[in-house]
N, C-alpha and C positions, 0 to 999 in steps of 0.2 A: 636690322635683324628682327625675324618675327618672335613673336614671344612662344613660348613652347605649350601654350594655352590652342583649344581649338576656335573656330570663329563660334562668335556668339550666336547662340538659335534669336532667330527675330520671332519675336512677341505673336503673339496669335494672331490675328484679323479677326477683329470682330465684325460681325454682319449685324445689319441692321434687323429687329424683326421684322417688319413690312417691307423687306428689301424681294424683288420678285425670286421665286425659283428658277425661271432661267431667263437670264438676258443678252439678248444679242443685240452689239450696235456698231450701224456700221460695215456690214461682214460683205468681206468680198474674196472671191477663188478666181485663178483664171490657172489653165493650163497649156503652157507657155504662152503664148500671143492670144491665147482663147481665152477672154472673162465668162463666165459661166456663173458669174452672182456677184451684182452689183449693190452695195450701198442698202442689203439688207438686213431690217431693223426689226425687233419685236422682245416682246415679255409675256413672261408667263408666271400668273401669280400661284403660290403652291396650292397645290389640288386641283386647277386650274387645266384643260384640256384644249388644245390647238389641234384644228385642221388645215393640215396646208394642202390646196387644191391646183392644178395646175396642169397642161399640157404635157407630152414626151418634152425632154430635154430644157423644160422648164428653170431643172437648179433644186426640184424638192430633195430629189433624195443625194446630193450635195449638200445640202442646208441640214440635212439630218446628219450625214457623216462626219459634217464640223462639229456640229453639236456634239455627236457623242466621241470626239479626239479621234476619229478615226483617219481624219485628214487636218490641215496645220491649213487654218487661213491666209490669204493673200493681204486682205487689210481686215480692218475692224477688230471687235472683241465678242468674248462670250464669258459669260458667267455660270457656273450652273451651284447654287445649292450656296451661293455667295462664295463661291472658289473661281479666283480670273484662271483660262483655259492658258495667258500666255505665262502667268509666273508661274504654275506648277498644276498639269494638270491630273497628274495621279488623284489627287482630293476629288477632284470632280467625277472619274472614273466612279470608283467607288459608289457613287452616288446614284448613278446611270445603269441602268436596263436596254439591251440594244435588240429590237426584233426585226430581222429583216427578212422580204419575202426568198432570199436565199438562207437558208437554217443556221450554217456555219457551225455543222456539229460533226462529230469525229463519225464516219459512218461505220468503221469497221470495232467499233465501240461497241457495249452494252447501252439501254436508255438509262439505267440507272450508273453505269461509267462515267459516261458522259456529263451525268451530273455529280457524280461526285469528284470529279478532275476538276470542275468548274467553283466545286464546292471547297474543294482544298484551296485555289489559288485565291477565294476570297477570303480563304478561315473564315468560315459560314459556322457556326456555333450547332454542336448535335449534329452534322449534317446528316447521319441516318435518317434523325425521324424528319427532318424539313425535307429530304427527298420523296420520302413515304409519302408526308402530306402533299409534295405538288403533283407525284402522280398521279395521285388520287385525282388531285382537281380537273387534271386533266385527261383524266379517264385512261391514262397508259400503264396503271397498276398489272393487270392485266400480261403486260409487256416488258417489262421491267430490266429480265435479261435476254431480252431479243436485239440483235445487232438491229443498230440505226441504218443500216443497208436496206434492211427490209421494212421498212417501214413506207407504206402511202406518204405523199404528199404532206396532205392533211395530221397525219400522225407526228411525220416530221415538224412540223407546225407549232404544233401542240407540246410536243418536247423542247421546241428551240424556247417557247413562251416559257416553260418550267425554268430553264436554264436561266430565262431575264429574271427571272424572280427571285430565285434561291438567294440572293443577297438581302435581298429587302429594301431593295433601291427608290431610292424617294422618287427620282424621275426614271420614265418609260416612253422611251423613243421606237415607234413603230413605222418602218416603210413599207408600204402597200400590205399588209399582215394579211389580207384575205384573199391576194394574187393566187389563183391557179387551186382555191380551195371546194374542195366539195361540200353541196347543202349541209349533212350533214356537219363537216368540219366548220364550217362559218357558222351554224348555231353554236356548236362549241365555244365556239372564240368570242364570239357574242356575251355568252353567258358565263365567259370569266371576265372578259374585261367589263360588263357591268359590275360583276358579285367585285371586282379591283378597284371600279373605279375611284371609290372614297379615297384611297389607300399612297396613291399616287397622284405626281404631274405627269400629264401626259403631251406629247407631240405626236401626230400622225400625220403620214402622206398617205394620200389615194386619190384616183381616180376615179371613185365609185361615192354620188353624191349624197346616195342616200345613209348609206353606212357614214360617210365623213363627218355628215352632219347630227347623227342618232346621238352621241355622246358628247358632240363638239360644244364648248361656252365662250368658241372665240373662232374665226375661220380668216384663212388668207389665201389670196391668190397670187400664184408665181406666174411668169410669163416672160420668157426671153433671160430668167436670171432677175430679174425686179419685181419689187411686190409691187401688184398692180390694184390690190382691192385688199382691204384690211375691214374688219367687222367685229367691236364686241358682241357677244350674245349669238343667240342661235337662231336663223333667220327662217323663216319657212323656204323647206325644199322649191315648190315653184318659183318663189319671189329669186331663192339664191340661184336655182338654174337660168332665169334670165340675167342675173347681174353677170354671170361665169361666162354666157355665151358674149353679153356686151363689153368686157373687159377683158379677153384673152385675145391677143394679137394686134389688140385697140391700140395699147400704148398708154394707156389712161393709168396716170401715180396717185392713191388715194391720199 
């Protein structure tokens, strides 16, 4: 018979300090008979920035959806913030900012609804004035209670970015974030995710090599679901569009 105690809470996990912000090893997706990401591996030290570059149907924006629990891997493992994603990944949630170039906001909402629904389910501390301040950042002060319906593209953008922030999330998962943006809205986004960068780890997919590279301190290439070219540091754009064009479809594992 059990005792009429509950089970014991298990001790915290400590993480190491120099243990990376996020680690993936290992990691593989297939859907059903389909692998779509083989045996991919990497880290990312905190404050740390990743570009992962790669063809249509590569596996980037798979490799980002794992990452942020959006989808439940086939094999391997993920860390993020030293929380493993298979014993419990609500910790890791928490942790994580998800931008993607579809917005994933309520449209028939207000922009400042939107963020406070968002704000409620992370019990965001004050959340009035941290909404004030990201619209501000992102110039949708302005807009505040205008339905997300009506919002441009770009505007839409620029609120979905508000929404990854309002928690204060240590990592920032971005897929293609400047897809289908106008000039003006990509200097935007430019000039928050520099004024951000300190602030955060970051991951990003794109296809666009000059952006991938403007912020990047580490780049990878996907290809067929495998990394195909892995680089610390930030390469010069012409050196890295020849290694992308020599390694995409190659087959070459770095």
């Amino acid at each position: 018979m059990g005792s009429e105690a509950g089970p014991r809470a298990a001790a915290p996990r400590e993480v190491a300090v120099d243990a990376p912000e996020i680690r993936v090893e290992g990691l593989g997706k297939a859907f059903g008979r389909r692998d779509v990401l083989r045996d991919v591996s990497f880290t990312v030290p905190r404050g740390g920035f990743l570009t992962l570059f790669g063809p249509n149907g590569a596996g980037k924006t798979t490799t980002l959806r794992l990452v942020a629990t959006l989808l439940r891997p086939s094999s391997g493992s993920i860390a993020i913030a030293g929380h493993e994603l298979r014993d419990d990944p609500q910790p890791a949630r928490r942790a994580i900012g998800f931008i993607s170039h579809n917005p994933l906001l309520y449209r028939d909402l207000t922009a400042q609804e939107n963020l406070r629904f968002y704000a409620d389910m992370y019990g965001v501390a004050d959340p009035a004035r941290r909404i004030a301040d990201l619209l501000e950042r992102v110039e949708l002060s302005h807009r505040r209670y205008d339905l997300a319906r009506t919002f441009s593209k770009g505007m839409l953008q620029r609120l979905a970015i508000a929404r990854a922030l309002l928690h204060r999330p240590r990592v920032l998962l971005l897929d293609e974030p400047h897809s289908g943006l106008d000039p003006h809205a990509v200097d935007i986004l430019d000039g928050l995710l520099g004024e951000i960068r300190a602030e955060h780890t970051f991951v990003m997919t794109t296809h666009n090599l000059g952006k991938g590279l403007e912020l990047a301190d580490q780049v990878m290439i996907l290809d067929a679901g495998r990394v195909v070219f892995r680089q610390t540091g930030r390469p010069a754009a012409a050196d890295f569009a020849a290694v992308y064009r020599e390694h995409v479809r190659a087959g070459a594992v770095d």
